[in-house]
MARRO-91077 format. One record per residue (C-alpha): x, y, z; residue number from 1; residue in one letter. Coordinates in Angstrom, 2 decimals, padded with zeros to 5 digits, always signed. Example, Ala and Ser with C-alpha at 12.3 -4.5 7.8 and 13.67 -1.06 7.14 Angstrom:
KOLMI       c1       c2       c3    i  aa
KOLMI  +012.30  -004.50  +007.80    1   A
KOLMI  +013.67  -001.06  +007.14    2   S
This chain:
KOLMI       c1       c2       c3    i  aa
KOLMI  -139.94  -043.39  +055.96    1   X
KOLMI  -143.88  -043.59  +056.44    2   X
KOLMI  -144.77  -046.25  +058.84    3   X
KOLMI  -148.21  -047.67  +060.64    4   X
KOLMI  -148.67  -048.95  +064.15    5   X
KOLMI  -150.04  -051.95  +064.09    6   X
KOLMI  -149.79  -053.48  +067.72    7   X
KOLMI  -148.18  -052.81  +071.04    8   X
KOLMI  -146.61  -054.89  +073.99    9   X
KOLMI  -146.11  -053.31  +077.23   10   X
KOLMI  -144.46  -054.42  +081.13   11   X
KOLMI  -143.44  -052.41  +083.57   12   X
KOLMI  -141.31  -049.74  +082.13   13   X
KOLMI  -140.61  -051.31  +078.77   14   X
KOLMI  -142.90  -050.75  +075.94   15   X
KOLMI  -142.62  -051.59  +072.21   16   X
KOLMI  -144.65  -050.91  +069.03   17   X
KOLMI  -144.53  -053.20  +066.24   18   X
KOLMI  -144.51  -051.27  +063.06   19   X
KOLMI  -144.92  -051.45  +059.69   20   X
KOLMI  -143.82  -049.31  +056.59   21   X
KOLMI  -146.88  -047.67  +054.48   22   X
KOLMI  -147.55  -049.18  +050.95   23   X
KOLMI  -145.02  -046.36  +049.36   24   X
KOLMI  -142.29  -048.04  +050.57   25   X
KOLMI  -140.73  -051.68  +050.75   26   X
KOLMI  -142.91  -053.45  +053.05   27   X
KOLMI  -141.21  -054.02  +056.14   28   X
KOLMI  -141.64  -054.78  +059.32   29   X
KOLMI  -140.00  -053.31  +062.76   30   X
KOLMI  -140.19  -052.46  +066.43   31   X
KOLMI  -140.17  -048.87  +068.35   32   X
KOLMI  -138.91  -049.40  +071.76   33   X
KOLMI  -139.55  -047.42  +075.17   34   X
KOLMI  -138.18  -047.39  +078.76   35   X
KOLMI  -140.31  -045.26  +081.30   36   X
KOLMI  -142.33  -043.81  +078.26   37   X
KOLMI  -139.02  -042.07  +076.84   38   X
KOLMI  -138.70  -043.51  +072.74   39   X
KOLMI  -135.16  -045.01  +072.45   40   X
KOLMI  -135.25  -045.57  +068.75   41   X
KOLMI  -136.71  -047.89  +066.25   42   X
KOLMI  -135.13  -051.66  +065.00   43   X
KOLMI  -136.35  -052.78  +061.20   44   X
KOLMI  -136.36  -056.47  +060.01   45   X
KOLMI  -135.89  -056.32  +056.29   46   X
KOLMI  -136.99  -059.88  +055.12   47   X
KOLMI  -138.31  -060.88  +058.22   48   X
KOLMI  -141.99  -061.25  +059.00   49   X
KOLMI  -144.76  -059.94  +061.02   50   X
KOLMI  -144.30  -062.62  +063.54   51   X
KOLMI  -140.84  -061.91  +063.76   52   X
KOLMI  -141.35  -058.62  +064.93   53   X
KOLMI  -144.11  -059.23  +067.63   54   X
KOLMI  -141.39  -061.66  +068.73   55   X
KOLMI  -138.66  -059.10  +069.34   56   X
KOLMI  -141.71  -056.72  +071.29   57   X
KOLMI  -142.42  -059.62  +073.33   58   X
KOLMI  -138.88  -060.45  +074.19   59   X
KOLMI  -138.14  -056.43  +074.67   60   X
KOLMI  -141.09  -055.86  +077.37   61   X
KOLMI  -140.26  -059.01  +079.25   62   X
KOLMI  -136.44  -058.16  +079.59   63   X
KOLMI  -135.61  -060.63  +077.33   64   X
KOLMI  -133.89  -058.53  +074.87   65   X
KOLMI  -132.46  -055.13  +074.74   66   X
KOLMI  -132.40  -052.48  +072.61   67   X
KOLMI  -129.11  -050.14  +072.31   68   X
KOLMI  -129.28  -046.88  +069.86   69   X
């Protein structure tokens, strides 16, 4: 799946891309999430919004939420 960066939260360790897919595909939205600069996997939203997903960054890099692969 093609997919575009589009903005990026970061505290401490924890650091999280929002994403988006490219035009080819369905257009959704999702989050790639760090700890200590090591990728631990990527979480999509199908249906959900833009907002959405800069909500679950926000809540990732201030230790809010977690993200288990």
């Amino acid at each position: 799946m093609k997919y575009m960066e589009i903005s990026t939260y970061s505290q401490g360790k924890r650091k999280a891309d929002v994403l988006r897919t490219s035009a080819e595909s369905p257009n959704y939205w999702g989050c790639r999430f760090y700890l200590a600069d090591n990728s631990l996997g990527i979480e999509w939203y199908k249906g959900h919004s833009e907002s959405y997903a800069e909500d679950a960054a926000e809540n990732y890099v201030q230790g809010i939420k977690d993200y288990t692969p």
